[in-house]
Every structure is written in C-alpha cells, then in structure tokens.
N, C-alpha and C positions, 0 to 999 in steps of 0.2 A: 289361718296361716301364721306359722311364728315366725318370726323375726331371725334371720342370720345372724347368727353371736358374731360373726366374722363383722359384718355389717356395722356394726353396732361400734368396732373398731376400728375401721376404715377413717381415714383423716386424725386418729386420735394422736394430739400434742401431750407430751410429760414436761410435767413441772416442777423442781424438787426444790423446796426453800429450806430455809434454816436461818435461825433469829440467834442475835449472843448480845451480851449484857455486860458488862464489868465496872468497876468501880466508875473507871475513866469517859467511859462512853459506851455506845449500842448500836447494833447496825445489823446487817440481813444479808445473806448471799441465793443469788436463784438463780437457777437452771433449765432455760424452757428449749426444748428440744423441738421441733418438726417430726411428721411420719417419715422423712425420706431425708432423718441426721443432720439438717440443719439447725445450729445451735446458739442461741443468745445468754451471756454467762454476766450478769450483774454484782456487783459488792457496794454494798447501799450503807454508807453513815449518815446517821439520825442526826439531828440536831438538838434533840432531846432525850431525856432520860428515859428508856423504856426499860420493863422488866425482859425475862426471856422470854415470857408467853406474848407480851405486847409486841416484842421484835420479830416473831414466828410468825402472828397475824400481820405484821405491817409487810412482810414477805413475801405471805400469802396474795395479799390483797394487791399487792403490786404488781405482782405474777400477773393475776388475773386481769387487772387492769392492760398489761401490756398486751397480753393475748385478745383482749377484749378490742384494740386500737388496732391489731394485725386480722381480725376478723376470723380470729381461729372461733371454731364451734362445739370442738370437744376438747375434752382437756382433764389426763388425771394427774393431780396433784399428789405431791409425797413430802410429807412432815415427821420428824422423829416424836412432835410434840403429842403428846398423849392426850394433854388437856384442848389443845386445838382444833385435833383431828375428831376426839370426840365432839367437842363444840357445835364444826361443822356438819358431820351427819348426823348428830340430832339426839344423837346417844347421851350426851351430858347437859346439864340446866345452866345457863350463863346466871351465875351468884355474883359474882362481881358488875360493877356498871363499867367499869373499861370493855372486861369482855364480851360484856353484852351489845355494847357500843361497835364490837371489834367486829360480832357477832350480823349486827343487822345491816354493816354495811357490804359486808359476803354473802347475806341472802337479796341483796338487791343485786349485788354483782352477777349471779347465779343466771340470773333470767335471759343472760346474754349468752348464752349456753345450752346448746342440744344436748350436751354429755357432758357431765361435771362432778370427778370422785374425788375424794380426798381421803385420801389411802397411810395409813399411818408405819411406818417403816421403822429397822433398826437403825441405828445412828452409823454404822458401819456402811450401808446403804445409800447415805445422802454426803459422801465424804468431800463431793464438789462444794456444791450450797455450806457444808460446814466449811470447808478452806476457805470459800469467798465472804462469808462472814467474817471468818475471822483477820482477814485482810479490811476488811472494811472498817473492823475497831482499832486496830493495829496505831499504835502509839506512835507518833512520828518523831526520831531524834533530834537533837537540833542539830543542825549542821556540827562538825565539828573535823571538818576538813583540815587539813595540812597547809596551813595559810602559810606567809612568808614569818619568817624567827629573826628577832634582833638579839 
C-alpha cells in the first residue's frame, strides 16, 4: 500500500533563511511559517565574523533548532545558498572543516524530524529571510538628533 503524497504534507512547516556578511558585520534572517500561516519572522546579528555560507548555515541551524523546541515534525527548508543546500542533501562533499563542522551539527539536528527538505530557491523567492538579514547587519547611526544650539 503506498503512502498518500498528501499525507506526507499534512503538518508540513516552511522555513526560509538567508545568511549576509559584509565588511562590518554578519547576521541571518528566517522565516518559519505553520501549516495553518502562523508566522515567526527572526533577524539574528552574530557576534562574530562569519562568511555568507557560515551565516546561511547559522540560519539554517537556528531555524531548526527553533522548530525543534516548538515540536514541529516536518519542516521544508529554502535557501538561495547553493553550497548549503547541496551540503545538506548530500549532493556536495563538505572540503572545508567550518562546513563540515556546520555540516554534522544538521545531521544531528535532522533526527528530530519525520520530514526534513532543504530545498534550494531563487534569491527573488526568499525576499523576507533576505530583508531580515539585512536588517540584522544594518549599521546603526549614531544618534545625531536635533539637540539644543548655543
């Protein structure tokens, strides 16, 4: 007897990250959705220097983690990141020891999860997770209010 495709999507959570990098600093924006539009919308600054792949994963891994604390069970994930999304399903070899590093603590996260994709999208697609990153590195001015003038 096979399996209802439908079934398979029943309870399914989306997760949509995006990692950014710049000179000044690094940070991540994600978007984890419920089946029935209920929405949690994060903008994460690092405290450390990450590259954009390191900030895509730290995203990732957040996501899940958060979904993992709400007891969600499935969950498809969307990354513009090419090298990440490869990473995760298995399709690319982790050369590097950051990403390998990034690598095995998403296959530990994994087991907490009946259904878990990681689905790689056009960048035009994840334009929330992009905004909320980019709020998240967002330079802050210094005050320079309208004080009192002698």
């Amino acid at each position: 007897m096979e399996e209802d495709p439908s079934e398979n999507e029943r309870g399914l959570w989306k997760l949509s990250v995006d990692g950014f990098s710049c000179i000044t600093s690094s940070g991540a924006g994600l978007v984890l959705t419920s089946p029935d539009g209920w929405t949690l919308e994060y903008a994460l600054r690092f405290g450390f220097k990450a590259t954009n792949n390191e900030a895509e994963w730290e995203a990732l891994i957040v996501g899940l983690t958060i979904a993992k604390h709400l007891e969600v069970r499935k969950v498809e994930a969307s990354s513009d990141s090419q090298l990440v999304v490869g990473l995760a399903s298995g399709e690319y070899e982790a050369r590097e020891d950051s990403m390998a590093k990034y690598l095995s603590h998403f296959q530990n996260l994994k087991s907490a999860f009946e259904v878990l994709r990681v689905l790689k999208v056009p960048r035009a697609e994840n334009a929330r997770a992009d905004q909320l990153s980019k709020l998240a590195t967002a330079c802050h001015a210094p005050n320079r209010g309208m004080g009192p003038t002698t």
